[in-house]
N, C-alpha and C positions, 0 to 999 in steps of 0.2 A: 632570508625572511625570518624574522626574530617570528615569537609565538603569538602573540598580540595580534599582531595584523594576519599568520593565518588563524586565529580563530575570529574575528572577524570576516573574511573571506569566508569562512566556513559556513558562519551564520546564514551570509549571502548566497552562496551556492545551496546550502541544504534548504532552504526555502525555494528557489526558484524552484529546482528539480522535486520537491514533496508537499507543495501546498496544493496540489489536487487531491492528496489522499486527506484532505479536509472534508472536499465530498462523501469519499468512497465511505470513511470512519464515521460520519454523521449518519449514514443509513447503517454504519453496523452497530450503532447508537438505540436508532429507531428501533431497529428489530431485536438489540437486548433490552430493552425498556422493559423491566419489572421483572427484570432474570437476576435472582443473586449472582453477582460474582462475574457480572459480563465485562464492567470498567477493567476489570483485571486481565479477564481473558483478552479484551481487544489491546492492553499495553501489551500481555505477552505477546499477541499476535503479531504486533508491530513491530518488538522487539526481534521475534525470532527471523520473521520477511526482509526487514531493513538490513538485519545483522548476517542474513544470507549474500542481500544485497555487497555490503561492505565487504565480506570475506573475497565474495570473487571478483571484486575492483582490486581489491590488495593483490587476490593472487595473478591476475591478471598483470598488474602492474610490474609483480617479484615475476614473471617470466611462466607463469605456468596458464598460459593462453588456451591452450590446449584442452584444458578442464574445460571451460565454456568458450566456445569456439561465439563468435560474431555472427557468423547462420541460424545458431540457435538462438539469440535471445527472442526475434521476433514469436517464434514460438510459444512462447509462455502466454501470449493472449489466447491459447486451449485454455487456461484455466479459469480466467474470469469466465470466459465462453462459457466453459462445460459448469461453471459453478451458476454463473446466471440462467440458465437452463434449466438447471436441476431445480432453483429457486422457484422459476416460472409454473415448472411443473406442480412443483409445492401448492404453489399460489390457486393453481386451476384445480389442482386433485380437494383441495378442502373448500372451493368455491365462497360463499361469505363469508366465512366462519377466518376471518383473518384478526381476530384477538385471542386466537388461540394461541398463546406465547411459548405453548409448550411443543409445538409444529416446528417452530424456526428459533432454535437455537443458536447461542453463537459462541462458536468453539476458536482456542487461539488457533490452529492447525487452518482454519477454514480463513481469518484474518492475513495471518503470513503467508499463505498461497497468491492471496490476491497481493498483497502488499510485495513479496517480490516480484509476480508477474507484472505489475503496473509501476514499478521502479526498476525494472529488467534496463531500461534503457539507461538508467542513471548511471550503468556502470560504464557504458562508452563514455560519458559525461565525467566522472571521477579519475578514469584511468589517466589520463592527460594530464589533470593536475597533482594527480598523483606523483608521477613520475617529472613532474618540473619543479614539484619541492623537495625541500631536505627531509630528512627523519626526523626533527623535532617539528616541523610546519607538519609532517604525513601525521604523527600522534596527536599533534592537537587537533587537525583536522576529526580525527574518528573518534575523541572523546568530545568534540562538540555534536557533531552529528550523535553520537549515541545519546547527549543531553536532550538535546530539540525532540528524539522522539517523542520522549515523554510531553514535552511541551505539545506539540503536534497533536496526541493524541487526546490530552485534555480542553486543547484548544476548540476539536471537533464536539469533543463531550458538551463544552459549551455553547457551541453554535446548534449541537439538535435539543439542547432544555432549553432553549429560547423560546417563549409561549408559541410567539404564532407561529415558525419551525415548527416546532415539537409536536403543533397540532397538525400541521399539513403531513409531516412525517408521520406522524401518527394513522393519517386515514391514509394517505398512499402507500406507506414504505412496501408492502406485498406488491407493488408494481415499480415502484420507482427500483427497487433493490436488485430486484432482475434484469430490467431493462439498461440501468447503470453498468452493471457486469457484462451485461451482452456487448451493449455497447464497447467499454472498454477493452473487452477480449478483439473484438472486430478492429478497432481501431490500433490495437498495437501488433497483430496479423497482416492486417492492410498497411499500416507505416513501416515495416519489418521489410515486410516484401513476401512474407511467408507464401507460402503453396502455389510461386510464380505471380501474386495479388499485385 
């Protein structure tokens, strides 16, 4: 497979498997609205989550399975869970007072949690085609994907400064940003199979 056509595959693949976190990014949008410095923090976040991501489809692929066993990935929806949670809590302990932008910060650390746990699955997804191309189809592949993050993550930027977005996300985001993570955490627990589910 010359490079061309996989980085076109690649395009294709990274989009199926990451155009949800269009959503997840557009509430971590919402809730940095008027914080210096959050555009940055949610690319870090992306970067460090996705680049989690890719490591252990690579090592996975080169034979080190072992590292993250296939029982564990389901797992990882504890952490939207427990971050959606802690969100909710946020939400209830300061009752109206939800323009308080200095309550809910948004750290890259708190983006790449969610962003691996909700692209946990993508490595079952990678590892396959991983391992049925060559070494120059596998490079192209992970420098297109590590390209589209950035695309990805501006593309979300775009979608919550969209007026009427930006105002809905604006009055909900204190409930939609919880309930999105709860939700997510449950849903990749329950598709997992985690805890016998």
């Amino acid at each position: 497979m010359d490079t061309t056509a996989a980085a076109l595959q690649a395009i294709g693949l990274y989009l199926v498997t990451n155009i949800d976190d269009i959503i997840v990014l557009s509430l971590f949008f919402a809730r940095g609205a008027g914080q210096r410095g959050a555009t940055t923090k949610i690319i870090a976040g992306q970067y460090l989550g996705f680049g989690g991501i890719l490591i252990a489809a690579l090592a996975v692929t080169f034979g080190a399975g072992f590292i993250l066993p296939d029982d564990a990935i389901p797992y990882f929806g504890l952490i939207p869970l427990l971050l959606g949670i802690y969100a909710a809590w946020q939400a209830w302990s300061n009752g109206d007072d939800d323009d308080n932008v200095a309550d809910r910060p948004v750290g890259a650390l708190t983006v790449a949690a969610v962003t691996f746990a909700n692209g946990g699955d993508n490595i079952g997804v990678y590892v396959p085609v991983f391992l049925a191309v060559g070494t120059g189809a596998l490079v192209a592949y992970c420098l297109v994907f590590l390209a589209l993050v950035v695309v990805l993550v501006l593309a979300a930027k775009f979608v919550a400064t969209r007026k009427p977005i930006a105002e809905v996300l604006e009055r909900w985001e204190h409930i939609l940003f919880p309930l999105v993570l709860i939700g997510l955490g449950i849903v990749i627990l329950v598709a997992g199979g985690a805890f016998g589910l």
